[in-house]
N, C-alpha and C positions, 0 to 999 in steps of 0.2 A: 668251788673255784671262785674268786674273789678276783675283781678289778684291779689294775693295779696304782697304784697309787700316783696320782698325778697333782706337778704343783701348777697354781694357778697361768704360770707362765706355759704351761705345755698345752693347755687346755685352748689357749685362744688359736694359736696356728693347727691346730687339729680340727677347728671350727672353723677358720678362715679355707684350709682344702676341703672341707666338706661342704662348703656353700656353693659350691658352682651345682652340686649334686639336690642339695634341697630345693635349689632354685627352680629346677627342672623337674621335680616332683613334683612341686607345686603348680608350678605351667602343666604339668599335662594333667595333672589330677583336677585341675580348674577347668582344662578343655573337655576330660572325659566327664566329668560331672553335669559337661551342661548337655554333653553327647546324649546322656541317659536323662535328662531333663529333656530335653525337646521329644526321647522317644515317648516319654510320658507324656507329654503334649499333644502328639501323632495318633500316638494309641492311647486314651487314657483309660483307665478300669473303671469299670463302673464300681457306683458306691455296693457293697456286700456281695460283688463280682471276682472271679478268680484270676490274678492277679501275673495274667499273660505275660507282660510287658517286661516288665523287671524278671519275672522265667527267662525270657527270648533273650532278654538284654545280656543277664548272667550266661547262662549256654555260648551264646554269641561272641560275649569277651573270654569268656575261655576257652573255647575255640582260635580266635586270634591269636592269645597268647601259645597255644599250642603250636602254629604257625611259626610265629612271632621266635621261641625262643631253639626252634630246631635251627631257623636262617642263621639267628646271631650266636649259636653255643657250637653247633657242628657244618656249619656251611660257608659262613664268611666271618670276617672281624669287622664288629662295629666301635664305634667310636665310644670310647668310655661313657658317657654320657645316654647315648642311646636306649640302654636299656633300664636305666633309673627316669628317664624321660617318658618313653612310650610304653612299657611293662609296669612300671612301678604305677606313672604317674597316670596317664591317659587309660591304661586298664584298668589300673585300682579305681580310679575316679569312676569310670564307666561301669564296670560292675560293683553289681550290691551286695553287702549282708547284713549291714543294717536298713534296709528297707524290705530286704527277704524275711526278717525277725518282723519287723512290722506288722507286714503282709499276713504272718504267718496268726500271731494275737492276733489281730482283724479276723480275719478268714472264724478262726477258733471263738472269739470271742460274740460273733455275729452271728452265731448259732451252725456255722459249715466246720462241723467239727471232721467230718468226713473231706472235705474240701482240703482244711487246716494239712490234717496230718500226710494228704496225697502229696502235697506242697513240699510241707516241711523234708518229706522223701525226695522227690521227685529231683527238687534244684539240685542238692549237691553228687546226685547220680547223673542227671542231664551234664552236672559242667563237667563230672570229672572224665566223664563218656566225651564231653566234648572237647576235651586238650586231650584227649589220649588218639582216638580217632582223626583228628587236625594233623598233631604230631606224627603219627603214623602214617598218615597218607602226602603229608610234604618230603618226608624222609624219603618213603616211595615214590615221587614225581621227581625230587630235584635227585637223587642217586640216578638215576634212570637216564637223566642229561647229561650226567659230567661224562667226558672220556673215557 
């Protein structure tokens, strides 16, 4: 499947309606990013120490999002904007995989090769465990409310 061929004049006004959307990814990717900086601040890992923070951090925004996208896909209508802002932007920002790849070399290359590969398991079991379990149990809270 191939793009379809666009002249330069279509190209600007398809960019001009997608900048209210970049705009807002970038505001929340800038907020979630420092979100998960100050946690690294808060808790910082020690040097050749197993790298809690950014686990917690990951689990935790995907948990949110789990939240997050039961409210606004099956429970209310949000504002177009919304979920390119706070899901795309301020989540993505906030959790890592380039810092979990980091983490992961470190761990490995610091001689915790046992450490390493717990890690390298463990995050995308924790998060996906943690938006399936979120999403499940909002579905169950907010059903349980409505009339």
């Amino acid at each position: 499947m191939t793009a379809p061929e666009t002249g330069g004049l279509r190209a600007r006004p398809a960019f001009r309606a997608q900048a209210p959307v970049v705009a807002v990814v970038a505001l929340g990717g800038g907020a979630g990013a420092a979100a998960r900086y100050a946690a690294s601040l808060w808790w910082p890992t020690p040097a050749h120490g197993f790298p809690w923070t950014i686990l917690w951090v990951n689990v935790a925004g995907c948990a949110v999002i789990g939240v997050f996208m039961v409210i606004i896909t099956e429970i209310r209508t949000a504002h177009p904007l919304v979920r390119p802002f706070f899901g795309t932007g301020v989540l993505g920002g906030f959790t890592t995989f380039s810092t979990y790849a980091v983490d992961v070399r470190n761990l490995l290359d610091g001689g915790g090769a046992g450490a390493g590969l717990v890690y390298l398991a463990v995050t995308p079991l924790a998060a996906l465990a943690a938006v399936w379990a979120a999403a499940t149990a909002t579905r169950r809270i907010l059903t349980r409310r409505q009339p």
